[in-house]
C-alpha positions in Angstrom: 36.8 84.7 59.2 39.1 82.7 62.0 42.8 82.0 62.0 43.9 78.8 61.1 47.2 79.0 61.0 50.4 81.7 61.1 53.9 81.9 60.2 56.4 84.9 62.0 59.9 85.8 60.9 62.1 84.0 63.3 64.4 87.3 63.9 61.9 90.4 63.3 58.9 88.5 64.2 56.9 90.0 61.5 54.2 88.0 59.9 55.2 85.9 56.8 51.7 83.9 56.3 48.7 83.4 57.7 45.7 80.8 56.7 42.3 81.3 57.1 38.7 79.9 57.5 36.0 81.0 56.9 33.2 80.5 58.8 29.2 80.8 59.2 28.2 83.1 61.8 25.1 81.0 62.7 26.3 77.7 63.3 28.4 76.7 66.7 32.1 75.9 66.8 34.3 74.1 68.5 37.1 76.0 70.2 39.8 76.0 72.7 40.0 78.4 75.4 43.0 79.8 77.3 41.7 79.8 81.4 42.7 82.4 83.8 42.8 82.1 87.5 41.7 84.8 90.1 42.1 85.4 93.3 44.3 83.9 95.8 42.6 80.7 97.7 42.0 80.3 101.3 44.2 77.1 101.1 47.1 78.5 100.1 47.0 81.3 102.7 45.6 79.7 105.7 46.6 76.2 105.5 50.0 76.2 103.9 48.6 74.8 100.6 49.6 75.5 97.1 47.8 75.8 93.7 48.1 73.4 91.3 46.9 74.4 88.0 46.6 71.3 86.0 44.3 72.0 83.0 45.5 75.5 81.1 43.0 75.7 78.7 39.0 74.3 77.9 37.0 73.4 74.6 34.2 75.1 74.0 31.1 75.3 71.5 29.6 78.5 71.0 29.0 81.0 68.0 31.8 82.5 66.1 31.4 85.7 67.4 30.6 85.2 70.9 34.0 83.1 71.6 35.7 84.7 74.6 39.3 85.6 75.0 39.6 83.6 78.2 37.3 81.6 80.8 38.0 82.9 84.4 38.3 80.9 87.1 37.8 82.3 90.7 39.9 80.4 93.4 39.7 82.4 96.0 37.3 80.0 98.3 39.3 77.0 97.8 40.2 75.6 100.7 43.2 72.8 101.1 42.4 69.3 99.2 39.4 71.1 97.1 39.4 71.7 93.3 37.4 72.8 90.5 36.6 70.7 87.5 34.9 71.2 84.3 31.8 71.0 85.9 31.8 73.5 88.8 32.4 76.4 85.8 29.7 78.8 85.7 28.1 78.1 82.2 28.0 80.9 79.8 24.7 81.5 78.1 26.8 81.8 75.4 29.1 79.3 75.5 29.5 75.2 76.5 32.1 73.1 77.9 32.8 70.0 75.5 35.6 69.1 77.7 35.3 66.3 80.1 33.0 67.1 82.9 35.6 65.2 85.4 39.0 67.1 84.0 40.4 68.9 86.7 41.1 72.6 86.1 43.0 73.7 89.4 43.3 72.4 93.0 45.2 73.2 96.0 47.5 70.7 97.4 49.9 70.2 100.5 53.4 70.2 100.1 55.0 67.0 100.1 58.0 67.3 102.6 60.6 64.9 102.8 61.0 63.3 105.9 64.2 63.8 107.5 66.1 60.7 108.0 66.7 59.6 111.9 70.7 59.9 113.2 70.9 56.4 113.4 69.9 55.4 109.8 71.5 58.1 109.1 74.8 57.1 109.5 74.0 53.9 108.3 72.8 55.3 105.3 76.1 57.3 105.0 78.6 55.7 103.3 82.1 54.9 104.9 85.1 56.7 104.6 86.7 56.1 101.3 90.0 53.9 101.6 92.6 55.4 100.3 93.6 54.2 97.1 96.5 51.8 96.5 99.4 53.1 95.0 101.1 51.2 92.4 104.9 52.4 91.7 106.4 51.9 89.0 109.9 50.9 87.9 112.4 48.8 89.7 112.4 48.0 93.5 115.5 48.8 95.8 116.2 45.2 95.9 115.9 44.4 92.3 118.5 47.1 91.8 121.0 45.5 94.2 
């Protein structure tokens, strides 16, 4: 038998309910896998790069009891600009992608920097000192009182 489904207590996060399916241990299922990264790549270290891990988690077929907890990644190669997509994963003899072969699990990317404006757009740029406000009185004039 496989989850389905589960309900916690919002304040003692016990379990109120839980659903579940069963299922036969000889056919292939259709699940979705958390993915964990390892190492630390070349790209971030030598060329300033950072990782950008776009795609979390993968669907996979496989047998019921040969789903793993996780599908690790190892980054550690990846240079700046390079990535690894469904494709570059190291099959499983137990498992399958199903996901997209072209989805994009993690790459490493430059920083985008903004670009500094030059002194003399600058201060065109800037806006001009504020007038002061006019100041309207009210009541009678000196005049009008005469």
């Amino acid at each position: 038998m496989l989850v389905k489904e589960y309900q916690l207590d919002p304040i003692d996060h016990k379990l109120l309910h839980a659903d579940f399916y069963q299922v036969a241990m000889d056919k292939a299922i259709t699940v979705t896998v958390p993915i964990v990264l390892k190492g630390e790549p070349k790209g971030a270290k030598q060329q300033g790069g950072i990782v950008d891990f776009v795609n979390r988690e993968i669907e996979i077929e496989c047998l019921p009891g040969d789903i793993p907890e996780h599908v690790d990644v190892d980054i550690s190669e990846l240079m700046l600009h390079q990535g690894v997509r469904v494709r570059d994963l190291v099959q499983g003899v137990k498992w399958t992608a199903i996901s997209d072969p072209d989805m994009m699990i993690v790459h490493v990317v430059t920083l985008k920097a903004e670009e500094e404006p030059k002194p003399a757009e600058a201060a065109a740029a800037a806006p001009a000192a504020p007038a002061e406000p006019e100041v309207i009185k009210k009541g009678k004039t000196e005049k009008e009182e005469e």
